[in-house]
C-alpha positions in Angstrom: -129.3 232.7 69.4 -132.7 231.1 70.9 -134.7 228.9 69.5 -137.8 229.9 68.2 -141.5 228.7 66.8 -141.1 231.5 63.7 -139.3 230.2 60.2 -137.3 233.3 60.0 -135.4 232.3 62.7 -134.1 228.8 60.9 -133.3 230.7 58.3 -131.3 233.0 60.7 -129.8 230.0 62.2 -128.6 228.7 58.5 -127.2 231.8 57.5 -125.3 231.9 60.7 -124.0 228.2 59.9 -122.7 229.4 56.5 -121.5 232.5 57.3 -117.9 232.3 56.2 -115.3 233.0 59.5 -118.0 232.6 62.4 -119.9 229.5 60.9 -119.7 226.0 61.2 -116.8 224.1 59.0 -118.8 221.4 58.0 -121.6 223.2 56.7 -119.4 226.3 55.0 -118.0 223.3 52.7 -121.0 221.7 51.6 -122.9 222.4 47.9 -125.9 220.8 46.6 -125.0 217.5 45.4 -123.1 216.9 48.9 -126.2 217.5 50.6 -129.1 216.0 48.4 -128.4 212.6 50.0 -129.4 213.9 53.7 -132.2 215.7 51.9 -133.4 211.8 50.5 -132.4 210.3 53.7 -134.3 212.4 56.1 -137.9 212.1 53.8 -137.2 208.3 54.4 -136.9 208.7 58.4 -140.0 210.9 58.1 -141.7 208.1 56.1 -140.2 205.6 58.7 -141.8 207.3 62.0 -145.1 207.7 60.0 -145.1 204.0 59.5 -144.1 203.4 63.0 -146.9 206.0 64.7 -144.1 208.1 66.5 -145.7 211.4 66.7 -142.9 212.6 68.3 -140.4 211.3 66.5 -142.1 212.7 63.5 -141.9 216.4 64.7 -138.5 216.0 64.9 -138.0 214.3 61.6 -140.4 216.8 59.6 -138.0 219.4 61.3 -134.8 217.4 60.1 -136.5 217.7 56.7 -137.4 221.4 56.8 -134.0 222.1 57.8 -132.8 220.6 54.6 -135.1 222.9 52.7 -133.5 225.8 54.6 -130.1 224.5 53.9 -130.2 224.6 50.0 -132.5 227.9 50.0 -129.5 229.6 51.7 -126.8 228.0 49.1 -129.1 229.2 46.6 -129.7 232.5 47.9 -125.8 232.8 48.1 -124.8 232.5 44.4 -128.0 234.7 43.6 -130.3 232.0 42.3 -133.3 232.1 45.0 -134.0 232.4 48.2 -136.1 231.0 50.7 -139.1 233.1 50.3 -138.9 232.8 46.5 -139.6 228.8 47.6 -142.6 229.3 49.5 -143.9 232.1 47.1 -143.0 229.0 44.2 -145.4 226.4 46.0 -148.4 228.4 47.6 -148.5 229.9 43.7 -148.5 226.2 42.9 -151.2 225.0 44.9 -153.5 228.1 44.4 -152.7 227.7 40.4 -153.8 224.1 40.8 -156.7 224.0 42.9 -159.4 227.1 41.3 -161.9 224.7 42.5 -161.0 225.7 46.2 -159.3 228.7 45.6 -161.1 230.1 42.1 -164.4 230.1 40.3 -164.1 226.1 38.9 -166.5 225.1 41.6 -168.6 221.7 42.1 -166.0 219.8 40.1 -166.5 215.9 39.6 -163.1 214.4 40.5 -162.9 213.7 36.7 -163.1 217.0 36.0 -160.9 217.8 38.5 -158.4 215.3 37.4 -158.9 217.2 33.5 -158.4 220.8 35.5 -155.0 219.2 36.9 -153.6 218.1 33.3 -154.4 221.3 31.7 -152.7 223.3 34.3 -149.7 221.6 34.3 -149.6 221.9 30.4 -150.0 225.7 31.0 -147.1 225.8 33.6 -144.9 224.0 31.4 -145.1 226.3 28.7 -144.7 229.2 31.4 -141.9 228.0 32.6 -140.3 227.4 29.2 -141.2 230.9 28.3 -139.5 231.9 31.4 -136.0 230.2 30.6 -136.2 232.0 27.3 -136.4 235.4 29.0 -133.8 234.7 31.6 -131.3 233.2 28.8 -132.0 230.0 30.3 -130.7 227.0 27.7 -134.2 225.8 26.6 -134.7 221.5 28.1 -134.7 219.4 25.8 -138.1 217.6 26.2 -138.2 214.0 26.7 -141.3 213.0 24.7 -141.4 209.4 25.5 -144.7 207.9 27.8 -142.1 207.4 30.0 -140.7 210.8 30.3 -140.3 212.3 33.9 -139.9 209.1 36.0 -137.1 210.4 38.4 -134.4 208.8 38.1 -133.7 208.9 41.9 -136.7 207.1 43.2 -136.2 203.6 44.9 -135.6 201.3 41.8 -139.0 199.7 43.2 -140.7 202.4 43.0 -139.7 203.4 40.2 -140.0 200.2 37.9 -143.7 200.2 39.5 -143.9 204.2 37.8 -142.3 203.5 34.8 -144.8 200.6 34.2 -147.8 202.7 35.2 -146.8 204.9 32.4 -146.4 202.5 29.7 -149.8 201.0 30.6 -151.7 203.9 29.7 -150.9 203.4 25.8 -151.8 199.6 26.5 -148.5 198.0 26.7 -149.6 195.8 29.4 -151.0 192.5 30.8 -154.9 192.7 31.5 -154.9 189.7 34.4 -152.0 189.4 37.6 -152.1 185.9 36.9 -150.5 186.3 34.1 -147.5 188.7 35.4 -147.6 185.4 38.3 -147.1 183.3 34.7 -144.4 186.2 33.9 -142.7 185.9 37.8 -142.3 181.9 37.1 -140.7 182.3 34.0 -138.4 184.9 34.8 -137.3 182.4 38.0 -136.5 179.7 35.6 -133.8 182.2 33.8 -132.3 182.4 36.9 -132.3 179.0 37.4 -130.6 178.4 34.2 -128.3 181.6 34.9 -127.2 180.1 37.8 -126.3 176.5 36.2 -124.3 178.5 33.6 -122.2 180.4 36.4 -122.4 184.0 34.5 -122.6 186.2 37.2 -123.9 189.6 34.8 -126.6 186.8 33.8 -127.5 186.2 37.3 -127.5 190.0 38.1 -129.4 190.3 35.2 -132.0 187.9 35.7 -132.3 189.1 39.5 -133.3 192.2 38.1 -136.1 190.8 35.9 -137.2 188.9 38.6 -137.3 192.2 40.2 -139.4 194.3 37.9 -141.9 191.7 37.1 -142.7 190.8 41.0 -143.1 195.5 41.2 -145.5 195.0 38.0 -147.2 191.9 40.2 -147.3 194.6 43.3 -149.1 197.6 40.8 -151.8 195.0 39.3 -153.2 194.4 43.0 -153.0 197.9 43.6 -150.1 197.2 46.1 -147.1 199.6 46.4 -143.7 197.1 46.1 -141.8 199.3 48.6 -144.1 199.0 51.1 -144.5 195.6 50.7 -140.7 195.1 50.8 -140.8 197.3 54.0 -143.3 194.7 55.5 -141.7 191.7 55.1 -138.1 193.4 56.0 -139.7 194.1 59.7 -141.3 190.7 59.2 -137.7 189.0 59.3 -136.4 191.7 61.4 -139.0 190.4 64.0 -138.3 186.6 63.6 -135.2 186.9 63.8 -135.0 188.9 66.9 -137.1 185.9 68.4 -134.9 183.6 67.5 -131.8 185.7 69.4 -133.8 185.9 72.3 -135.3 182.1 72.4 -131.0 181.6 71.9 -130.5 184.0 74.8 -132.4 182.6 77.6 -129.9 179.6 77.0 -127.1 181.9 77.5 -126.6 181.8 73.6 -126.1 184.1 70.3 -126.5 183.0 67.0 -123.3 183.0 66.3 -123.1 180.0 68.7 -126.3 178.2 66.7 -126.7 176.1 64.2 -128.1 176.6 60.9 -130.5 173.7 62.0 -131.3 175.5 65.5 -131.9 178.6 64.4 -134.1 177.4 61.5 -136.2 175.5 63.8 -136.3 178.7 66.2 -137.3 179.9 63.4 -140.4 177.8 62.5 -141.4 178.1 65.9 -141.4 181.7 65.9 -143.3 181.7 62.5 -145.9 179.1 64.1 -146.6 181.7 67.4 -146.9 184.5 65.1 -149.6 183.0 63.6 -151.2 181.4 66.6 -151.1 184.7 68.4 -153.5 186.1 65.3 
């Protein structure tokens, strides 16, 4: 087996890997839910080399992430369900479907009306698709009706708090000013305050996670994603404190040989260059 620029030959490579006998343990044992996991973690290391500029690194992630595609097409191609073709024929229909302004007659949309085009397709596609359980014998979904309805449950809790308030705003369940979700963030701070004096630790966890919610509300009313901003200030102490290890190591030091007093001033001082150096 060689490697090779054409798709067909992944999906060679993954029916090989599952072929019962002559494939590879690890992967002849695996199912869907074992695998959905790699499938979350390896969009993440895609996102991560994105935000880090690695090209290269990126080829080989959005490879690591096709390969996951691959891997459940075969599984479902093995009980009968689908195969890989039937996924690209799925999403290339999808896309035509949804864009008749590129691909159709709708031409010289406004983005309004484009936006309009987008809703009422996707109402036609669900009723399709229901249509289409019926005739396969397919239990019919029960459909969620609330505003809130369709927020995966899987996305980052972040993520999804900033989604889930999205949705409600659109019926007006919101606040019309960030200073007053800032008003909201100082309150909720208080409750943990007072959670804290009381000792309850589900209070505290609690309270953490309004604290939570209200700062990913803050994030959505300045038109700033929470994850992303989470992300920066994570590589923002990842950064200072990596200058504090090596201000600590050209003494011949580690941390774990500083004080809480040292490495807080290290700290400052690290802070300070930062924002000398622009």
């Amino acid at each position: 087996m060689k490697p090779s620029r054409d798709i067909d030959r992944l999906i060679e490579i993954m029916a090989a890997l599952r072929t019962p006998g002559t494939g590879c343990p690890w992967d002849l044992e695996q199912d869907f839910a074992s695998i959905a996991p790699y499938t979350v973690e390896e969009a993440y290391e895609v996102a991560d080399a994105i935000a880090r500029g690695d090209r290269l690194d990126l080829k080989d992630e959005l490879g690591d992430l096709l390969l996951q595609v691959a891997f459940h097409a075969r599984m479902a191609e093995e009980e009968g369900s689908f195969a890989f073709p039937d996924v690209v024929e799925a999403i290339t229909s999808k896309l035509i479907r949804r864009h008749p302004h590129v691909f159709g007659e709708a031409r010289d949309l406004s983005p309004k009306e484009v936006k309009a085009l987008w809703h009422r397709i996707k109402a036609d596609e669900k009723a399709a698709k229901a249509a289409e359980r019926e005739t396969a014998g397919l239990p019919s979904k029960q459909e969620d009706q609330s505003v809130l309805a369709g927020v995966p449950q899987s996305l980052p809790a972040l993520t999804r708090a900033w989604k889930l308030q999205a949705r409600a705003s659109t019926v007006g369940f919101d606040w019309n000013d960030a200073r007053l979700v800032l008003d909201k963030v100082r309150e909720e701070t208080l409750e943990i305050e007072e959670a804290l004096a009381g000792g309850d630790k589900a209070a505290i966890r609690e309270e953490i996670g309004d604290l939570l919610f209200v700062v990913a509300n803050l994030a959505r009313h300045v038109d700033a994603d929470p994850e992303g901003c989470l992300a920066s200030a994570n590589a923002k102490f990842e950064r200072r404190f990596k200058g504090i290890e090596e201000a600590l190591a050209t003494e011949g030091r580690t941390a774990k040989e500083a004080s809480l007093d040292e490495m807080e001033a290290l700290w400052q001082a690290v802070k300070k260059a930062e924002k000398a150096g622009g």
